[in-house]
ROVEXDO-819999 format. One line per 5 residues: their letters; for each residue x, y, z of N, C-alpha, C. Coordinates in steps of 0.02 Angstrom, whole numbers, padded with zeros to 5 digits. Atoms other than C-alpha are relative to their C-alpha. Layout:
<recs>
a	X/Y/Z/X/Y/Z/X/Y/Z; ... .
</recs>
This chain:
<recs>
xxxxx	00043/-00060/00000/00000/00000/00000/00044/00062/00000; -00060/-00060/00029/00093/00153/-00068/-00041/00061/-00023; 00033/-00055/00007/-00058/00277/-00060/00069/00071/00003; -00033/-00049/-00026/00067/00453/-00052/-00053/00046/00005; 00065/-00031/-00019/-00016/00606/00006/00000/00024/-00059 .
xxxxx	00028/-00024/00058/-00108/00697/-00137/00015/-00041/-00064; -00040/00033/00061/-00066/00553/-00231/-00069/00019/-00056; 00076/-00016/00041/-00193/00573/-00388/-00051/-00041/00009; 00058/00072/-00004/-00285/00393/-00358/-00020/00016/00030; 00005/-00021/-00059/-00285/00449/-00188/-00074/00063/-00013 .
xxxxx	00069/-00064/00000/-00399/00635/-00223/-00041/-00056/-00070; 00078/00026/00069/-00507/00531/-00390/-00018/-00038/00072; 00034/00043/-00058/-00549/00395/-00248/-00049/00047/00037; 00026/-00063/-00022/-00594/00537/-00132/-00059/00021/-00022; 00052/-00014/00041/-00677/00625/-00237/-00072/-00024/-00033 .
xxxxx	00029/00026/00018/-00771/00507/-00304/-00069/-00026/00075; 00037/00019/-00058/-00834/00442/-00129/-00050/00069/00032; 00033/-00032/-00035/-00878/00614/-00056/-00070/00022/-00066; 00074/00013/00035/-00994/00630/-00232/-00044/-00036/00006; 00042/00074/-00013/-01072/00470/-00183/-00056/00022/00067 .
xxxxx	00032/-00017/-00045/-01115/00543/-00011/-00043/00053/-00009; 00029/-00032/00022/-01161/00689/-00056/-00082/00011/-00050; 00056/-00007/00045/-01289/00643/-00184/-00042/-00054/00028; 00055/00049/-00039/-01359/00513/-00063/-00019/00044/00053; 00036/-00061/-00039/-01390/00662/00057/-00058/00046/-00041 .
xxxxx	00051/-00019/00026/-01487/00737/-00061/-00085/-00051/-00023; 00046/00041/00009/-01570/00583/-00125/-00042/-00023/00069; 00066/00025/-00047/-01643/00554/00038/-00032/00057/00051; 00044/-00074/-00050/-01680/00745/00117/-00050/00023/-00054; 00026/-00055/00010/-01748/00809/-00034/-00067/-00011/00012 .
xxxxx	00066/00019/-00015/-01927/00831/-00002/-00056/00013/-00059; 00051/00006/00056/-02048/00789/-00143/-00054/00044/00041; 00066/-00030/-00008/-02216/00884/-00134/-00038/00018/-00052; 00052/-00016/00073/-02288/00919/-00323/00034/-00016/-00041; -00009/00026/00061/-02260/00851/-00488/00077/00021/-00030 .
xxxxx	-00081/-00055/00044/-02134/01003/-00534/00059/-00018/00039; -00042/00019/-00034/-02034/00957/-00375/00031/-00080/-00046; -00035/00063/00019/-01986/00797/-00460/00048/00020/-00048; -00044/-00037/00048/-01904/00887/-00614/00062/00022/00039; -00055/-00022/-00044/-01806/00981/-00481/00069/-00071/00011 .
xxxxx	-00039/00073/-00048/-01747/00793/-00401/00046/-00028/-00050; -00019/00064/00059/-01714/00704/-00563/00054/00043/-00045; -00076/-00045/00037/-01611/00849/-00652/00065/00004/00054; -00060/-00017/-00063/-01501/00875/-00480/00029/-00074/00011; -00050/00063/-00033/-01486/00684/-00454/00055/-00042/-00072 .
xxxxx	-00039/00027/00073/-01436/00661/-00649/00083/00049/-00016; -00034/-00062/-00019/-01313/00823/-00633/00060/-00034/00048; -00045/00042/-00026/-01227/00707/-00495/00027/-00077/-00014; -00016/00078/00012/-01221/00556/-00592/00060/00005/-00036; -00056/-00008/00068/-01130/00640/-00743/00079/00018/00019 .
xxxxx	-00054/-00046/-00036/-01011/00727/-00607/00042/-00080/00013; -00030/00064/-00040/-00975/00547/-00558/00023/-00048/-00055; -00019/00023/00035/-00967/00481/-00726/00085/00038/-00018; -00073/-00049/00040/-00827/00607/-00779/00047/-00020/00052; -00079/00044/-00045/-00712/00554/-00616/-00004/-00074/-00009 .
xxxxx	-00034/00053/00026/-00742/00393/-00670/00036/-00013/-00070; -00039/-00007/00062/-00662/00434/-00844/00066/00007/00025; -00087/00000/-00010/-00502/00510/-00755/00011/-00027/00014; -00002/00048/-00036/-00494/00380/-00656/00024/-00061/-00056; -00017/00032/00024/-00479/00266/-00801/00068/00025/-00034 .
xxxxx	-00042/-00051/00056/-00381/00418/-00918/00070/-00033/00051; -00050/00018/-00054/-00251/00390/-00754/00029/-00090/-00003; -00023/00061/-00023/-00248/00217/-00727/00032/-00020/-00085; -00045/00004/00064/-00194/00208/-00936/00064/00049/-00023; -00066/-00060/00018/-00063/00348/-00925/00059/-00030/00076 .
xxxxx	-00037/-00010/-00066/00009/00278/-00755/00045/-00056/-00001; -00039/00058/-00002/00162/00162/-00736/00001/-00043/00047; -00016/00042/-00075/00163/00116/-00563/-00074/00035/00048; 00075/-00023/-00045/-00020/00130/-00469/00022/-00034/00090; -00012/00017/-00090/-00038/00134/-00254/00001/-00092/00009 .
xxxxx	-00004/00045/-00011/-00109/-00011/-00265/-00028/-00062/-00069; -00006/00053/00052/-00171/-00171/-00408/-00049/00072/-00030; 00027/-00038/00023/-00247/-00054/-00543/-00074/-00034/-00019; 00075/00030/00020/-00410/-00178/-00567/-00049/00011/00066; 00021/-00012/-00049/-00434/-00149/-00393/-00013/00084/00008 .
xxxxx	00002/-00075/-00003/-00423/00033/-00403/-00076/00034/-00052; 00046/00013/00045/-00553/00009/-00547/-00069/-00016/00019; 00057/00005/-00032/-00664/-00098/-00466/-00029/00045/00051; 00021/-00053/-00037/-00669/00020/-00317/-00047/00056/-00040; 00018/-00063/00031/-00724/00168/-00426/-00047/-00011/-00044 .
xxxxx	00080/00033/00032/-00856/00078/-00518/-00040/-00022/00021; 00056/00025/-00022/-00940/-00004/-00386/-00031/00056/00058; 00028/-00048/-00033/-00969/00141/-00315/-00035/00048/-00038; 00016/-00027/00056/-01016/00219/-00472/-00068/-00035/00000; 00072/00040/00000/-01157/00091/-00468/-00052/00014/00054 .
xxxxx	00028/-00032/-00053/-01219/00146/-00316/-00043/00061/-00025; 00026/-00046/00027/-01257/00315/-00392/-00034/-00005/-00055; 00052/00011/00048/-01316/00264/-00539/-00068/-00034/00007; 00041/00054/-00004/-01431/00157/-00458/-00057/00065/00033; 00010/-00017/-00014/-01483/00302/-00359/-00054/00069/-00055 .
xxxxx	00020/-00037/00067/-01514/00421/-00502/-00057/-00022/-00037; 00036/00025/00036/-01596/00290/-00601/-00085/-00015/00025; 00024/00004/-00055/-01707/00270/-00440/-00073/00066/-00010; 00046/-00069/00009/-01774/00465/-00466/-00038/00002/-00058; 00030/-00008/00054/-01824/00438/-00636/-00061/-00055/00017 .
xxxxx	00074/00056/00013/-01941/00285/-00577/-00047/00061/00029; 00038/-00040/-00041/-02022/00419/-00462/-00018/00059/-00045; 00041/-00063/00049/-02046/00561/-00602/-00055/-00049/-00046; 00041/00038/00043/-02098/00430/-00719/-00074/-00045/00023; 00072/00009/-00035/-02241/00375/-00617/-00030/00032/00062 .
xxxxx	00061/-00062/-00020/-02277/00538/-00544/-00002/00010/00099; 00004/-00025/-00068/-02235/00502/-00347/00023/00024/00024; -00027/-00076/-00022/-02229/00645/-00254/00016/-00006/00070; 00035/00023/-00071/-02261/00546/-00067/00043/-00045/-00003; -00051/00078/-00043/-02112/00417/00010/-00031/-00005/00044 .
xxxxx	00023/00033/-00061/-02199/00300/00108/00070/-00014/00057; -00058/00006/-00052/-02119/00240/00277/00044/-00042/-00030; -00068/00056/00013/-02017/00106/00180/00034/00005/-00046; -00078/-00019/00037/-01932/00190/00045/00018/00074/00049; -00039/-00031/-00061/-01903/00313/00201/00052/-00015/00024 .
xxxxx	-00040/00048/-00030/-01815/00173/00292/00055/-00026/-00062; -00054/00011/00054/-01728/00123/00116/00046/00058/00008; -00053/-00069/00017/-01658/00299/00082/00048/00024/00059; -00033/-00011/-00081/-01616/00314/00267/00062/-00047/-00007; -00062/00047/00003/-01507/00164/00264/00050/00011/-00051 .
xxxxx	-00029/-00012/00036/-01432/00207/00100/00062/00062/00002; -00030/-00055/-00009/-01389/00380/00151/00066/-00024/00059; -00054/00011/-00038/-01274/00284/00288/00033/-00022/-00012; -00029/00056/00021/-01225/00162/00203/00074/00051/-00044; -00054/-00052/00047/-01120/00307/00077/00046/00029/00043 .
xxxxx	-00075/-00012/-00035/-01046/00378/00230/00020/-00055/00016; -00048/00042/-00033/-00988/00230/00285/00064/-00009/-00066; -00035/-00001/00057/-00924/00211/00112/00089/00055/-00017; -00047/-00043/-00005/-00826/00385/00112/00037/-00027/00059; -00052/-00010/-00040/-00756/00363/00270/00030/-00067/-00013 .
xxxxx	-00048/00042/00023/-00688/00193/00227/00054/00021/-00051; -00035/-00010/00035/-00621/00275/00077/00065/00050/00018; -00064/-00040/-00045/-00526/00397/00188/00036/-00044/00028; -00044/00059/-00031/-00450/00253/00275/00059/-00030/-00038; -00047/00027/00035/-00388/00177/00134/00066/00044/-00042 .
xxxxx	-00039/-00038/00036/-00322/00326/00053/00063/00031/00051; -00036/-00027/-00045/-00220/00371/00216/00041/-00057/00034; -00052/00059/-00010/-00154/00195/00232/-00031/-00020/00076; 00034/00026/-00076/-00258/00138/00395/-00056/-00059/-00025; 00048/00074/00011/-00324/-00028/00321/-00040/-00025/00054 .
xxxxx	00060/00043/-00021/-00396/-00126/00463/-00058/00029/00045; 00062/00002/-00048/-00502/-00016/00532/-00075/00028/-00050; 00017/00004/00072/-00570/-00015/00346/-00082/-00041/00015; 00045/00057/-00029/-00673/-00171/00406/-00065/00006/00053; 00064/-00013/-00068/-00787/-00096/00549/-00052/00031/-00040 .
xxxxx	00039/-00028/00060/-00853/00021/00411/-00037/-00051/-00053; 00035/00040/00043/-00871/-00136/00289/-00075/-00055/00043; 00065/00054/-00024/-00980/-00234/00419/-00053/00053/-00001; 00065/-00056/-00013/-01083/-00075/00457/-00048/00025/-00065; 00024/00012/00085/-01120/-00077/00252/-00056/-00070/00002 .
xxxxx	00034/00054/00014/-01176/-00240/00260/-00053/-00013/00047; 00053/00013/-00034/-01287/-00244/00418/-00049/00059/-00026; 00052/-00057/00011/-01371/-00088/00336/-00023/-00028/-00067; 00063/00029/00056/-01411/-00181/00177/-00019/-00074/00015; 00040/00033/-00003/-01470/-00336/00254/-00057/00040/00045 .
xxxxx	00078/-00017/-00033/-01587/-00219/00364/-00035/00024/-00076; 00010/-00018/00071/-01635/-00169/00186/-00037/-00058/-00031; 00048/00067/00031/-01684/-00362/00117/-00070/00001/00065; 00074/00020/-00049/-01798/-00349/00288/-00057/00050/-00021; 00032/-00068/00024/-01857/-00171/00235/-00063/-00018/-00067 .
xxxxx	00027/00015/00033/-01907/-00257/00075/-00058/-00052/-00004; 00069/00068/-00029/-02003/-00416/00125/-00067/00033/00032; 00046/-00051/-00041/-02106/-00280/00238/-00046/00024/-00057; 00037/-00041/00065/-02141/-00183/00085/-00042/-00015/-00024; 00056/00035/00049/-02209/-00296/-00019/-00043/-00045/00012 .
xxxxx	00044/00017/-00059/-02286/-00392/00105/-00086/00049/00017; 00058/-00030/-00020/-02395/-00251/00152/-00014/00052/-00057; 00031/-00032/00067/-02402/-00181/-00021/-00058/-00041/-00026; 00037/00073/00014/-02498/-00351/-00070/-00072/00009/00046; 00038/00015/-00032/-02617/-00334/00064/-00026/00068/00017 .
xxxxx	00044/-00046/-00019/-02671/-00157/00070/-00006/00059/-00077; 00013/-00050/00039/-02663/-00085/-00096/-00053/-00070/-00072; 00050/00044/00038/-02810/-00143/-00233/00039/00030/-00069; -00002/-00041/00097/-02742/-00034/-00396/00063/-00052/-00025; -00048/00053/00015/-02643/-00173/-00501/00052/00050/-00018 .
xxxxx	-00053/-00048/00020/-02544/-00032/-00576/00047/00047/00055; -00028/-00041/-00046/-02497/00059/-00414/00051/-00078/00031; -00045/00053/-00048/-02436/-00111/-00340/00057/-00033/-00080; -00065/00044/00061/-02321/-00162/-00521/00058/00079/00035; -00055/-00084/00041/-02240/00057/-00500/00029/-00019/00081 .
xxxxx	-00046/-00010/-00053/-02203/00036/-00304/00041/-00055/00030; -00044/00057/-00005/-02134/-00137/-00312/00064/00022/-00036; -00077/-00024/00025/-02007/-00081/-00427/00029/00053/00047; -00053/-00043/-00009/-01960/00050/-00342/00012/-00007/00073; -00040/00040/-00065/-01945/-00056/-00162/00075/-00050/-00009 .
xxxxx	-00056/00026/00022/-01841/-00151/-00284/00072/00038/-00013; -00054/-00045/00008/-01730/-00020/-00357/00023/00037/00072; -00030/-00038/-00074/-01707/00056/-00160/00044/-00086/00001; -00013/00055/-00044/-01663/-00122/-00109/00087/-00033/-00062; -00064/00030/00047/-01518/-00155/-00270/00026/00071/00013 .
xxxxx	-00046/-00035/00026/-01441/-00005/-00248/00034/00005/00096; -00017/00031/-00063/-01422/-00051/-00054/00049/-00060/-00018; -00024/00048/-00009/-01348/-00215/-00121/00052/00022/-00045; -00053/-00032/00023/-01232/-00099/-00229/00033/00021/00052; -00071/-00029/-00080/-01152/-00024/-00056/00020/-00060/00012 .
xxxxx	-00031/00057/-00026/-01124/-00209/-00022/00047/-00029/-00038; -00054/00043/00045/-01027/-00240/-00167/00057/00051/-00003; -00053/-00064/-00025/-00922/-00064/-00118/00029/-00048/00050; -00054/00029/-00060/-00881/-00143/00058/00039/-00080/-00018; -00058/00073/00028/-00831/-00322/-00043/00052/00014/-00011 .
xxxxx	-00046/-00004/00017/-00732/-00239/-00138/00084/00048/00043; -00047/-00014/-00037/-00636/-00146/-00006/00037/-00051/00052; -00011/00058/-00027/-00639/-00303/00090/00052/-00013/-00017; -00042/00024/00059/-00545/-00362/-00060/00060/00053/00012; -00071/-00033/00035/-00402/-00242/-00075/00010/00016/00069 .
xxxxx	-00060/-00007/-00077/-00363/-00235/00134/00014/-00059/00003; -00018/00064/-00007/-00349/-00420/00123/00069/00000/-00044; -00072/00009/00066/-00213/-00406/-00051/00058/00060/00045; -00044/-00042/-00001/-00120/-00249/00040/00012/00017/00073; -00040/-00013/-00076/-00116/-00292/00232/00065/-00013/00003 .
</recs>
């Protein structure tokens, strides 16, 4: 592990993580209330996707111009994409909600977005860890990922559980299943963040 300070991997990583948080703070304060408010959500959460696409370009631009990377460059890769997925998942998330018009988070994509929004810091601050060379305490962060997206598979069973049994409109119960679904995969995207950090304190203790 050969992070240096300001190394470049070092600020894209960074970078990349505090966009992640960031746009999961938004994704779960902002507060819907009318139709137009969704426009607002879905341009601001697409606005942070593209921000996140473009550091994942340097990120690659880097890892093809670089001779000698901190640490394995597929790992440096995977990191920065599966966190990339996260956001995109998040993004993609807002468009189910313009595209079928809801303006109202029930309590359980509450409890989704809630968990999600922790799940990203846990994310950043792992990524500070790694970038400062303090691997194992990398790991307290990765369990705290993962007990927040299995409360997440429980979140979901709940959902649709009591989606099934209290809503009659066939069309309202196909738009908010997906989108218990899409909360609940982009939860199981933070889990494939803390794998993969898993992964690269295990190759570089």
């Amino acid at each position: 592990m050969v992070f240096r300070k300001k190394d470049k991997f070092a600020v894209l990583l960074t970078d990349i993580s505090i966009n992640l948080k960031e746009s999961s703070e938004y994704f779960a304060d902002y507060k819907l209330n009318n139709v137009s408010d969704l426009k607002i959500f879905t341009e601001k959460m697409k606005d942070m996707e593209t921000k996140g696409d473009s550091l994942i370009h340097e990120v690659i631009m880097e890892l093809n111009n670089a001779f000698i990377t901190p640490i394995e460059r597929e790992d440096i890769l995977a990191l920065s994409m599966s966190m990339d997925d996260v956001l995109d998942g998040m993004e993609q998330c807002a468009n189910l909600f313009d595209v079928y018009s809801i303006v109202k988070a029930d309590d359980f994509m509450l409890q989704f977005v809630a968990a999600i929004k922790s799940a990203s810091f846990e994310i950043e601050q792992a990524v500070q860890l790694l970038t400062t060379k303090k691997l194992p305490k990398i790991r307290e962060h990765a369990i705290r990922i993962k007990d927040l997206e299995s409360k997440c598979d429980g979140v979901l069973r709940q959902s649709i559980k009591h989606l099934f049994s209290v809503e009659k409109d066939p069309i309202r119960i196909i738009q908010y299943k997906e989108i218990y679904e899409a909360l609940e995969e982009i939860a199981d995207s933070c889990q494939d963040v803390a794998n993969t950090l898993e992964s690269i304190v295990m190759k570089n203790a």
